[in-house]
Each structure stands twice: as structure tokens, then as C-alpha cells.
TORKOLPA-474213 format. One record per residue (C-alpha): residue number from 1; residue in one letter; y, z, x. Coordinates in Angstrom, 2 decimals. Each point is the difference from the previous one (the first is absolute). Example, Ala and Ser with C-alpha at 12.3 -4.5 7.8 and 13.67 -1.06 7.14 Angstrom:
BEGIN
<rec><resi>1</resi><resn>A</resn><north>-4.50</north><up>7.80</up><east>12.30</east></rec>
<rec><resi>2</resi><resn>S</resn><north>3.44</north><up>-0.66</up><east>1.37</east></rec>
This chain:
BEGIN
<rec><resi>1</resi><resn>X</resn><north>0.00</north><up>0.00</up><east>0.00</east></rec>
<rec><resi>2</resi><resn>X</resn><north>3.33</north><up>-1.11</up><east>1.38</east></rec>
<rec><resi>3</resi><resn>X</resn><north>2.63</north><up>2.86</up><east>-0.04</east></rec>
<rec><resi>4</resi><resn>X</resn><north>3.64</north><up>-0.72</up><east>0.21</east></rec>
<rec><resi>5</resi><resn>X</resn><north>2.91</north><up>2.52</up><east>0.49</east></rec>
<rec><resi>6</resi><resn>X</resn><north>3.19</north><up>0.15</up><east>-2.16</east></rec>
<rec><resi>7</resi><resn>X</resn><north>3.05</north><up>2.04</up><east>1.04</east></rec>
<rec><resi>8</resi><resn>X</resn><north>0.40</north><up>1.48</up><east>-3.95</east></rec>
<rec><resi>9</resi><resn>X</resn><north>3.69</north><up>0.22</up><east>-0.05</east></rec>
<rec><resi>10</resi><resn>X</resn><north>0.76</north><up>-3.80</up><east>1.62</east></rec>
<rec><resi>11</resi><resn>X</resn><north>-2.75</north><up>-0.94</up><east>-2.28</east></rec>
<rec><resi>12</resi><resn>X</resn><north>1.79</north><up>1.48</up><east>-3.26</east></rec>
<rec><resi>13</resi><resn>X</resn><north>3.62</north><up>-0.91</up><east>1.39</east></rec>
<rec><resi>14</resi><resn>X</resn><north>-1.65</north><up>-3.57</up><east>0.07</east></rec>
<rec><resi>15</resi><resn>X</resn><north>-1.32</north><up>0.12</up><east>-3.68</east></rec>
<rec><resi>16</resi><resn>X</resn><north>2.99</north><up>0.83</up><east>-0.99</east></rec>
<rec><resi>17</resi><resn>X</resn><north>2.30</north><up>-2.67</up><east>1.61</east></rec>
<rec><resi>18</resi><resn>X</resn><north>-2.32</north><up>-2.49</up><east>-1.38</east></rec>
<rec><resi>19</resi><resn>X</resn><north>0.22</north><up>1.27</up><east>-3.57</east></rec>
<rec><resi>20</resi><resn>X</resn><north>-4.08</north><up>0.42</up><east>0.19</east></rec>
<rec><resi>21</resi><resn>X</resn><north>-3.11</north><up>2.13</up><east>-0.22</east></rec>
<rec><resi>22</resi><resn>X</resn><north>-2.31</north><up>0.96</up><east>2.28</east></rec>
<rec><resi>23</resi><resn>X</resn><north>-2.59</north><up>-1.37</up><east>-2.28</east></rec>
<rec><resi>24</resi><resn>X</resn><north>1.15</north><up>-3.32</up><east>0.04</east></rec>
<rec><resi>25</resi><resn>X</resn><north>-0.01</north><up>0.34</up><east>3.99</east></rec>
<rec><resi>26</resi><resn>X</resn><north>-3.47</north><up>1.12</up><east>-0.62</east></rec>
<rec><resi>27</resi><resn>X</resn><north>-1.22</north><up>-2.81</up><east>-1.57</east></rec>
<rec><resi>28</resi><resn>X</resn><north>1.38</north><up>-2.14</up><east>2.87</east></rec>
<rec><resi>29</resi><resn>X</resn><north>-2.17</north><up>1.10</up><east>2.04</east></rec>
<rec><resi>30</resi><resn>X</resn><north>-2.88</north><up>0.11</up><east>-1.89</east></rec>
<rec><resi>31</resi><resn>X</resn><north>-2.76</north><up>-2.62</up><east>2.50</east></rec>
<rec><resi>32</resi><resn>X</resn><north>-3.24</north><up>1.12</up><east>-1.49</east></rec>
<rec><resi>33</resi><resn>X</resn><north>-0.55</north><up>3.00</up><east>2.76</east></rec>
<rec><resi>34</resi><resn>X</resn><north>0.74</north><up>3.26</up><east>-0.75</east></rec>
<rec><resi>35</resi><resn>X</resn><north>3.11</north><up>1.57</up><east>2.16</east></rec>
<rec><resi>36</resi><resn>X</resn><north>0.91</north><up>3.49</up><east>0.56</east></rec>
<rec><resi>37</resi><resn>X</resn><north>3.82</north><up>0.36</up><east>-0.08</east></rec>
<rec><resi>38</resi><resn>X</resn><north>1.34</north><up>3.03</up><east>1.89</east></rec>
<rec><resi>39</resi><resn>X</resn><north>3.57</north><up>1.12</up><east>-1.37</east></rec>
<rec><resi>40</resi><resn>X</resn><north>1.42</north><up>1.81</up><east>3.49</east></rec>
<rec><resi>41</resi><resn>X</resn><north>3.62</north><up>2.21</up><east>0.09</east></rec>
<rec><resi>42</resi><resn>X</resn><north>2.33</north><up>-0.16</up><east>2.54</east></rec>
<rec><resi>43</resi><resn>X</resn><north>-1.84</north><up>2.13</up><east>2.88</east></rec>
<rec><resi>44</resi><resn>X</resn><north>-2.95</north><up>-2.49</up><east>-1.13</east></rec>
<rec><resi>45</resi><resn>X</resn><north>-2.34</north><up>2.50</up><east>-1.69</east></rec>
<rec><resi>46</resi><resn>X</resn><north>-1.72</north><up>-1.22</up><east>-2.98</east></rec>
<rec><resi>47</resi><resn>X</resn><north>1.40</north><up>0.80</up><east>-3.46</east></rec>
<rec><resi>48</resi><resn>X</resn><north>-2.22</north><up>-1.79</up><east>-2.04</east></rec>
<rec><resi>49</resi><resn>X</resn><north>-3.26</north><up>-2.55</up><east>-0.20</east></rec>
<rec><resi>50</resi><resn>X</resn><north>-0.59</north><up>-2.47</up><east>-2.29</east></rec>
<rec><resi>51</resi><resn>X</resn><north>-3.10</north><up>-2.62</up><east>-0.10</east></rec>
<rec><resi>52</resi><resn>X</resn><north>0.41</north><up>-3.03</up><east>-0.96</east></rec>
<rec><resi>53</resi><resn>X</resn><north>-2.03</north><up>-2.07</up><east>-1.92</east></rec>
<rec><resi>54</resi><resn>X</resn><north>-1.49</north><up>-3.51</up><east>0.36</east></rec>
<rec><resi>55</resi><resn>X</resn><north>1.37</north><up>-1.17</up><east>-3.05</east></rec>
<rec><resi>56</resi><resn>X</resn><north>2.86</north><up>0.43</up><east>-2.49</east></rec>
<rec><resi>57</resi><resn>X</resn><north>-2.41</north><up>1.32</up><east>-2.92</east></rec>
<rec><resi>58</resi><resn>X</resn><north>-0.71</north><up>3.87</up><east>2.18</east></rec>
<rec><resi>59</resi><resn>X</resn><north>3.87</north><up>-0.80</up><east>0.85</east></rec>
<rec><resi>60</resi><resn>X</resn><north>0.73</north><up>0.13</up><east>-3.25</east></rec>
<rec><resi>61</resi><resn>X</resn><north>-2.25</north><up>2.86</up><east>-0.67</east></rec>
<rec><resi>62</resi><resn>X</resn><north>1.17</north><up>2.18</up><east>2.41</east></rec>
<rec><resi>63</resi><resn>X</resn><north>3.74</north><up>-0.98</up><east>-1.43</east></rec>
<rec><resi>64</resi><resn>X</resn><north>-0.75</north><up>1.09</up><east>-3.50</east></rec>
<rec><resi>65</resi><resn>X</resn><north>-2.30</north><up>3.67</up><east>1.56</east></rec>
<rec><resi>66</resi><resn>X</resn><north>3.34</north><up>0.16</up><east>2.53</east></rec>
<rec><resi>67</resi><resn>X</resn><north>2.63</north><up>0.14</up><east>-2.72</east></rec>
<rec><resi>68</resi><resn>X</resn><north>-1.98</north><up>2.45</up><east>-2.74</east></rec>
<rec><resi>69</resi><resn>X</resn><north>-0.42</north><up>2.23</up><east>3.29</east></rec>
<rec><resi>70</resi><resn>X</resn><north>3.91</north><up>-0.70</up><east>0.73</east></rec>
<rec><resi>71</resi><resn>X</resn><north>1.23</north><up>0.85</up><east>-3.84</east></rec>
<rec><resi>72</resi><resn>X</resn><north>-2.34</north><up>3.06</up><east>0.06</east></rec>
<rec><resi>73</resi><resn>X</resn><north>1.73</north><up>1.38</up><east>2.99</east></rec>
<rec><resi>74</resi><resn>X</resn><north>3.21</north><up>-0.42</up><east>-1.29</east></rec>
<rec><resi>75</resi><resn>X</resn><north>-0.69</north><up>1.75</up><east>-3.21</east></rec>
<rec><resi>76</resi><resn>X</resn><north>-0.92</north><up>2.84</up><east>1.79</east></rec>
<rec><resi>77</resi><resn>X</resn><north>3.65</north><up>0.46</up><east>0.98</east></rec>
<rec><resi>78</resi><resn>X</resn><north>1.03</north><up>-0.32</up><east>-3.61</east></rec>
């Protein structure tokens, strides 16, 4: 499995100059293989994983389980 390394916050500032989601990124580089992506911070110490599928179908399905996960979270602080 082919692992690639993200600086998280030029990542982010990047999604958000281009008026996009990380999703659609995601799907980009969708090739068939799966990829582990490794968010990093500044000192370069891992935040966050995230596989990624071979195809857009899991993609999507981890899109949908991400954002019930994500609104579930945030109710917590209501």
C-alpha cells in the first residue's frame, strides 16, 4: 500500500482557495490501489489517517459514515 504525507493545514488552506472538498480531491486520486493518506502538523507528527479506497463507491461510503460521525460530534456540543 502506497502511503503519502499531507501537511493538514497547507492541505485545508488549499481546499479552501480552490472552493473544494477533500472528497472531491479524494476521488482524484482514486487508481484502483488502496492508499494510506497521513494528515501531518507542522512539527510533522501525524494528526490523522485515512485509507483510501480503490473506487469511488467505499469513497462514497466512507463520506456518508464520515459526516453522521461529524453531525454526531457536533451535537454533543449542543
Amino acid at each position: 500500500m502506497e502511503t503519502i504525507q499531507i501537511q493538514a493545514a497547507e492541505f485545508f488552506e488549499f481546499l479552501k482557495a480552490k472552493d473544494t472538498s477533500m472528497w472531491e480531491i479524494f476521488a482524484q486520486m482514486i487508481d484502483g490501489t488502496e492508499k494510506k493518506i497521513v494528515f501531518l502538523e507542522a512539527e510533522n507528527r501525524i494528526l490523522f489517517t485515512y485509507t483510501l479506497p480503490e473506487n469511488e463507491e467505499k469513497l462514497n461510503e466512507d463520506r456518508q459514515e464520515f459526516a453522521k460521525e461529524y453531525a454526531e460530534k457536533l451535537s454533543g456540543f449542543n
